[in-house]
C-alpha positions in Angstrom: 0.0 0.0 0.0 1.1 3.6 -1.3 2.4 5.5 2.1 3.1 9.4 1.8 5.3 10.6 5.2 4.4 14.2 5.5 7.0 14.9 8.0 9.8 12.9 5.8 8.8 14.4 2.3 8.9 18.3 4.6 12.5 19.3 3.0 11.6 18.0 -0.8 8.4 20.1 -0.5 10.7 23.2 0.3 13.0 22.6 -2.1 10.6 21.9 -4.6 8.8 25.6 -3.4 11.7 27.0 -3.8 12.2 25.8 -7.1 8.6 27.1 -8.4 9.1 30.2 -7.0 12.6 30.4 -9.0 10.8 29.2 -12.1 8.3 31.9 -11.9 10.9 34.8 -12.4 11.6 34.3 -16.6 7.8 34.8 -16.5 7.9 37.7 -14.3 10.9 39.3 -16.5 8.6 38.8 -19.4 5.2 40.3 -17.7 6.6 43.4 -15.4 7.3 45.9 -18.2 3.9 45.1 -20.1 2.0 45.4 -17.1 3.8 49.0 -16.5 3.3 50.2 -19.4 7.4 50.2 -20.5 6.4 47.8 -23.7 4.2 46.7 -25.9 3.0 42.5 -25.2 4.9 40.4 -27.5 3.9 36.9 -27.8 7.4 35.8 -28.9 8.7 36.7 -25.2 6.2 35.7 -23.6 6.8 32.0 -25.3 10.2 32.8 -23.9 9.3 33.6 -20.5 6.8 30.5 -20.6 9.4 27.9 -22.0 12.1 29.4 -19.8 9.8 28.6 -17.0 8.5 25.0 -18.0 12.5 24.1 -18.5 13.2 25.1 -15.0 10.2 23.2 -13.3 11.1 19.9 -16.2 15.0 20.4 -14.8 14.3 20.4 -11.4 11.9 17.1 -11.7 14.5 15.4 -13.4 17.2 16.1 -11.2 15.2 15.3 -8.4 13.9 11.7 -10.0 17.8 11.0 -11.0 18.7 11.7 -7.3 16.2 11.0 -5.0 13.6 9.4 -6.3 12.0 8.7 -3.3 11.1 12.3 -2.8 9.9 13.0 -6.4 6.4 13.2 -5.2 6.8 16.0 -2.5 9.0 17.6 -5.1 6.6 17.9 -7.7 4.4 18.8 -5.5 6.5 21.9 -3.6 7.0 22.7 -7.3 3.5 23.6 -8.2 2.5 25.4 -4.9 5.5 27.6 -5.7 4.3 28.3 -8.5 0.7 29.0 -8.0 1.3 31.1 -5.2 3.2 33.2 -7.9 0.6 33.0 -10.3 -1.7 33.8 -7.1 0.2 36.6 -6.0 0.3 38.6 -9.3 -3.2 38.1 -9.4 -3.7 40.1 -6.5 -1.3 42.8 -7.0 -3.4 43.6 -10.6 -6.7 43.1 -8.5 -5.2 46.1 -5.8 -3.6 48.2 -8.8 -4.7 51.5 -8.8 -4.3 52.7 -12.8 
């Protein structure tokens, strides 16, 4: 039977945080000028910022499954949390921006 440890899998969900919030920045690079207004949205960065991203979050799986496979779950997982709460926390800020 399938047994998930919360308390052993604690430092693979941090590091896997970590490593969404990391991934979120070529995505951020890409957004924070259009949202202020510094340049016009151009879908060819903002591929960029998206792959840049995606390469970051495939990376740090597959490091992760070639050296400790036994944490890959709580990994993966850390991962996305990090990088919702991103997602979640630029949603906000254009919620609360005053124009």
């Amino acid at each position: 039977m399938f047994e998930f440890d919360f308390a052993h899998h604690i430092p693979s969900i941090v590091a896997g945080v970590i490593v969404g919030l990391l991934a979120f920045a070529p995505l951020l690079v890409a957004l924070v000028p259009v949202l202020r207004r510094k340049r016009e949205a151009n879908m060819t960065v903002g591929f960029m910022g998206v792959f840049a991203s995606f390469l970051v979050l495939f990376l740090g799986v597959i490091v992760t499954y070639l050296l400790a496979r036994p944490v890959l779950v709580g990994f993966a997982a850390g991962e996305i949390i990090g990088f919702f709460l991103c997602w979640l926390a630029v949603a906000i800020a254009l919620m609360l921006k005053k124009d």
